[in-house]
KENUTI-868772 format. One record per residue (C-alpha): residue number from 1; z negated, y, x. Coordinates in nm, 3 decimals, padded with zeros to 5 digits. Layout:
     n        up     north      east
   NUM         Z         Y         X
...
//
This chain:
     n        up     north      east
     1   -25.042    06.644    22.819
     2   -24.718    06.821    22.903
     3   -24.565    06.498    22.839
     4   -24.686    06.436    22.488
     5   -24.620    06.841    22.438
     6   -24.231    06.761    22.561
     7   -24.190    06.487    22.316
     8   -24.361    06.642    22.069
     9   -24.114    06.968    22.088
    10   -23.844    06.732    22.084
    11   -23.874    06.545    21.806
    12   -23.937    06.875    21.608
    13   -23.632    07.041    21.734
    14   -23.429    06.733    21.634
    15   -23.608    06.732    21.264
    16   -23.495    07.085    21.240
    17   -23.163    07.021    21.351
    18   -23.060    06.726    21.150
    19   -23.229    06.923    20.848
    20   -23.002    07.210    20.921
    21   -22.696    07.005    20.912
    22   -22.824    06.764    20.612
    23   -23.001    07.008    20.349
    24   -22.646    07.206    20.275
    25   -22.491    06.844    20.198
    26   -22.785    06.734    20.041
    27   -22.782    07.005    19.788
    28   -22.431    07.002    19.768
    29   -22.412    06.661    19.685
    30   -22.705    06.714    19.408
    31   -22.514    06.983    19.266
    32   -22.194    06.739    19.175
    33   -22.455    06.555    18.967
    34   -22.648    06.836    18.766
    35   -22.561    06.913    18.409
    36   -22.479    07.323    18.473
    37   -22.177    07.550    18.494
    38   -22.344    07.723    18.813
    39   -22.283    07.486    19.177
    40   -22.660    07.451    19.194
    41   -22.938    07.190    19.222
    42   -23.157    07.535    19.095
    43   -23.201    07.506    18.816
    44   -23.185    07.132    18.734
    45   -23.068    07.066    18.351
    46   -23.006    06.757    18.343
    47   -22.782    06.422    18.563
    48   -22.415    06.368    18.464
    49   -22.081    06.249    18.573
    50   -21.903    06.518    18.412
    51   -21.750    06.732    18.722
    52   -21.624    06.401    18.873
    53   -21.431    06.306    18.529
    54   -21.292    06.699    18.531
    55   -21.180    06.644    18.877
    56   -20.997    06.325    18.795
    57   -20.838    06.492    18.511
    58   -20.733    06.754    18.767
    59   -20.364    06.773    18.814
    60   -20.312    07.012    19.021
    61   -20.591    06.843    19.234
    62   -20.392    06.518    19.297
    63   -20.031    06.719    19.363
    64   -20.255    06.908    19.633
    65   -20.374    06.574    19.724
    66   -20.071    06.421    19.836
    67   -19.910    06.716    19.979
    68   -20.221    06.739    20.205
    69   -20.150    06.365    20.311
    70   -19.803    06.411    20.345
    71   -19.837    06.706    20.582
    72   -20.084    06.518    20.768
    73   -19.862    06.247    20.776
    74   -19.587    06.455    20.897
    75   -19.838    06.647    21.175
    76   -19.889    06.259    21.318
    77   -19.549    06.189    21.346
    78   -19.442    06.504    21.546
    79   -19.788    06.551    21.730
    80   -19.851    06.231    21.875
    81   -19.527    06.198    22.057
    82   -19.516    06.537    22.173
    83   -19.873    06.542    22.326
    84   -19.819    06.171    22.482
    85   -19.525    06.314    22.666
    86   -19.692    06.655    22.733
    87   -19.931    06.471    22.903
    88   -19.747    06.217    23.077
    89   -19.542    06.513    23.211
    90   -19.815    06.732    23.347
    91   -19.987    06.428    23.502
    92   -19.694    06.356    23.706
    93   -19.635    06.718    23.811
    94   -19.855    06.936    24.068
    95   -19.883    07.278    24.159
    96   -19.776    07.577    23.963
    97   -19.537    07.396    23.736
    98   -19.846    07.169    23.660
    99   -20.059    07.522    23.569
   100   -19.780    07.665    23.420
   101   -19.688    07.383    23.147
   102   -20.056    07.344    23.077
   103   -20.142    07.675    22.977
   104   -19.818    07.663    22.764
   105   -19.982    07.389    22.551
   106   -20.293    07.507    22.556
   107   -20.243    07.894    22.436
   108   -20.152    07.759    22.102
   109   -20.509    07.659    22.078
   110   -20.640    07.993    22.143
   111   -20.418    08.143    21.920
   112   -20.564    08.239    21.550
   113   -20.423    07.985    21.280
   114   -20.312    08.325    21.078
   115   -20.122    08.399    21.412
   116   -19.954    08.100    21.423
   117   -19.874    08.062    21.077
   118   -19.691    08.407    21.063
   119   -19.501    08.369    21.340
   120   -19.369    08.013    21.224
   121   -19.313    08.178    20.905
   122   -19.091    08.482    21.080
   123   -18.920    08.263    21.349
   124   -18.750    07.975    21.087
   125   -18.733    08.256    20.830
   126   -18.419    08.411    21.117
   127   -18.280    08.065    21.085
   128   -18.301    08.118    20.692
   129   -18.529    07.833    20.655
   130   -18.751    07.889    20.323
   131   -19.148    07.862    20.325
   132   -19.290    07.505    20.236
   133   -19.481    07.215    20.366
   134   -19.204    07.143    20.668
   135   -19.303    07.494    20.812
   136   -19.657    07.398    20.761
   137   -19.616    07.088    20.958
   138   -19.435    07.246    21.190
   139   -19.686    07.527    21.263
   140   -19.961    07.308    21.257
   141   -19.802    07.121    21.508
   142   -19.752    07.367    21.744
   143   -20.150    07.349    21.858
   144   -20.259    07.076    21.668
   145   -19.982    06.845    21.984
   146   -20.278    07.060    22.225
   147   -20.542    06.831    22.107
   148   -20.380    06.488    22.186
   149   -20.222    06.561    22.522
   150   -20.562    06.680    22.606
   151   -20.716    06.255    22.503
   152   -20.389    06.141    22.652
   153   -20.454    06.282    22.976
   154   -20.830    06.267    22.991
   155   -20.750    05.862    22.940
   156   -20.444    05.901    23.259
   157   -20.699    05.959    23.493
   158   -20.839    05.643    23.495
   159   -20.500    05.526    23.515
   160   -20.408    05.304    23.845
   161   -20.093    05.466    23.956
   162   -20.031    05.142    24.196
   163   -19.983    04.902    23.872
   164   -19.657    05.166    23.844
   165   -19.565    05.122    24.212
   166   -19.593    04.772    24.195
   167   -19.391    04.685    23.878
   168   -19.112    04.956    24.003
   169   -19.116    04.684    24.319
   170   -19.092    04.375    24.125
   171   -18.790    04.522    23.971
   172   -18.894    04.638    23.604
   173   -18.736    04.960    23.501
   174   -18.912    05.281    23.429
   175   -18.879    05.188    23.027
   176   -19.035    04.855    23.115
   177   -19.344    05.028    23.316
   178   -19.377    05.319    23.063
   179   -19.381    05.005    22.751
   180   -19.540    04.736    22.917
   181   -19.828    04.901    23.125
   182   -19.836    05.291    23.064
   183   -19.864    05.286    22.698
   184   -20.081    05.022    22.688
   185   -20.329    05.183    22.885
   186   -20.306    05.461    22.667
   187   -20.348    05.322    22.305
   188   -20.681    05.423    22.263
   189   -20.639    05.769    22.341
   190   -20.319    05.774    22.172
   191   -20.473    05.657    21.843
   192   -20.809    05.875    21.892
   193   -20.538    06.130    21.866
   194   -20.368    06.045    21.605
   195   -20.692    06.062    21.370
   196   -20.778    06.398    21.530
   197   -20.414    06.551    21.431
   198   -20.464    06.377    21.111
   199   -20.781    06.560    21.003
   200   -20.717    06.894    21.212
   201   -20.413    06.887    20.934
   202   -20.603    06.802    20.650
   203   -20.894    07.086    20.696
   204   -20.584    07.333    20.813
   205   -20.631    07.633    20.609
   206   -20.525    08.003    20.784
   207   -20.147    07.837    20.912
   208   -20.077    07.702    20.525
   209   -20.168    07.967    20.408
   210   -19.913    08.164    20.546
   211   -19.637    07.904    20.566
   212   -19.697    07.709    20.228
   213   -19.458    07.876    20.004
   214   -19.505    07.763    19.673
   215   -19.662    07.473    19.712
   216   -20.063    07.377    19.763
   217   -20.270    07.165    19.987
   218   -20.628    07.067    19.948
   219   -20.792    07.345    20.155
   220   -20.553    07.626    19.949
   221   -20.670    07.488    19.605
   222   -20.988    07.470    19.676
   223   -20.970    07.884    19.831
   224   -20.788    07.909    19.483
   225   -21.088    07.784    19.287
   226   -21.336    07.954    19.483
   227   -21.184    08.295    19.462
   228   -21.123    08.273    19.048
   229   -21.455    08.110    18.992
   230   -21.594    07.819    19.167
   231   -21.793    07.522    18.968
   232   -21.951    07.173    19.038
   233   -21.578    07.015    19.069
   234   -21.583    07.135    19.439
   235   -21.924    06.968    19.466
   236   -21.794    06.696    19.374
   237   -21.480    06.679    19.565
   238   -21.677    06.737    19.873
   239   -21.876    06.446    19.838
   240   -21.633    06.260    19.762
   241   -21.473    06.338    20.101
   242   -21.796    06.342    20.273
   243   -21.892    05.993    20.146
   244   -21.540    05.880    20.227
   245   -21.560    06.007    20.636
   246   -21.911    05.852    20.675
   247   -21.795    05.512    20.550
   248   -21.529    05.546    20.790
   249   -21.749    05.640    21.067
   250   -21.979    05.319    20.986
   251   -21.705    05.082    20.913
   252   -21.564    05.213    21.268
   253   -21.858    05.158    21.454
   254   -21.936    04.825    21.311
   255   -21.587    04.707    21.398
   256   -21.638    04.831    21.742
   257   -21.976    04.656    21.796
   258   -21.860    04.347    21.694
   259   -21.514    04.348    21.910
   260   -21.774    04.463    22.192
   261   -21.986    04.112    22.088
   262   -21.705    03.910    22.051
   263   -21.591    04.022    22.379
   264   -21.928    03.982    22.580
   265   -21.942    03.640    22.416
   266   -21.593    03.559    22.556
   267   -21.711    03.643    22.908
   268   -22.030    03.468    22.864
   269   -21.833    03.141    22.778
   270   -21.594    03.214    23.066
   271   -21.878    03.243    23.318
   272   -22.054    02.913    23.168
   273   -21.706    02.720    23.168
   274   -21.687    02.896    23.571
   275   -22.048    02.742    23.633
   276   -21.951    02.404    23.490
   277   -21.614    02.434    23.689
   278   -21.843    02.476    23.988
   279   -22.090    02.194    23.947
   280   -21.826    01.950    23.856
   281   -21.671    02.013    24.167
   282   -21.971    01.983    24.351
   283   -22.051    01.675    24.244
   284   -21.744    01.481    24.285
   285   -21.680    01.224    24.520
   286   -21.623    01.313    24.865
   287   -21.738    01.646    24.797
   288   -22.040    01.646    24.976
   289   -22.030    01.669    25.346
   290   -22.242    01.418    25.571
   291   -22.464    01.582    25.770
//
């Protein structure tokens, strides 16, 4: 009985849960498609396409488009390479200099976005460096680098420091170990990073703000828009990249099941060529013993 009561509770808890998280998508997406000036499924007037035709006409859309890619882009570059080193760094260091450089990367994190994007904006403005998209790279940088050395060295500690030792003795250089067997190792963390920077960049909103200048990304047009008026061309924007990052999950995952497949299938055939190996061997001639 407490059984059944358990699963019971369980089930309902996860019904309200994925509710919760669905039914504000749900009606956003509806309200992309209904005929009104109001972003609203209540009340329906009528289906139509319009608010994705006024988005596409959207200029100032698309320019905020690409600048949003670009500084992603641009976050990638610096990020990645910054928190691979970070990482590879503090994993070779111990004590306080270990503590010490850790929290340095970290307190970006911790730090508001507004924060951050002020004091980029002060700091390059003494090196009379204007407000744009470089200083919103930049700042985003600063704690968005947190997030991948944080993968990066999660992944090093299932890292076999011996495979170092041993290629140092066999005489490859530290390039050669850090190339051929470090980084390596590493690539999936590296490029679970990389995605993470790239859409911790693209939802930035509080350090572009501040750092911008003249120019607009995505999350800055759309605060635009809301603040003079919103209408359905949000809704429709947001499904749009809603229904773009859930294709991308499922194309993901199916990629990875079938590379998992493909791989259990290799070792299957590997252990049935092994077995075959085995009995050939055993029945040869002269292979069996007399007793």
């Amino acid at each position: 009985m407490n059984t059944r009561r358990s699963n019971w509770l369980f089930h309902a808890y996860m019904v309200i849960f994925l509710a919760y998280l669905l039914l504000p998508l749900i009606v956003m997406g509806g309200a992309a498609f209904n005929d009104s000036k109001f972003p609203s499924v209540y009340p329906w007037v009528g289906w139509t396409d319009r608010w994705f035709l006024d988005l596409w006409n959207d200029g100032r859309m698309w320019v905020s488009f690409r600048n949003t890619i670009a500084v992603a882009i641009a976050v990638v570059a610096m990020a990645v390479p910054i928190g691979t080193a970070a990482a590879i760094l503090i994993n070779s260091l111990g004590g306080v200099a270990r503590s010490a450089l850790y929290g340095l990367m970290i307190a970006p994190v911790l730090t508001p976005g507004a924060v951050i994007g002020i004091s980029t904006l002060l700091v390059w403005n003494k090196f009379s460096v204007p407000a744009g998209l470089h200083l919103s790279a930049l700042g985003q940088t600063s704690y968005i680098a947190a997030f991948v050395m944080l993968l990066v060295l999660a992944r090093l500690q299932s890292f076999d420091r011996a495979l170092e030792e041993a290629a140092l003795d066999l005489g490859a250089s530290h390039a050669q170990v850090l190339r051929r067997i470090l980084l390596p190792h590493l690539y999936p963390a590296i490029v679970a990073g990389a995605a993470i920077a790239f859409f911790q960049s693209v939802e930035n909103f509080n350090t572009t703000l501040f750092t911008r200048g003249t120019y607009d990304t995505l999350t800055v047009y759309v605060f635009s828009r809301v603040r003079s008026g919103i209408t359905p061309t949000i809704n429709a924007l947001a499904l749009i990249l809603v229904t773009l990052t859930i294709v991308g999950a499922l194309w993901y995952e199916i990629a990875r099941r079938r590379q998992q497949a493909r791989l259990a299938a290799l070792e299957a055939q590997a252990r049935r060529d092994e077995r075959a190996e085995e009995m050939t061997v055993s029945l040869a001639p002269g292979s069996v013993t007399a007793g």
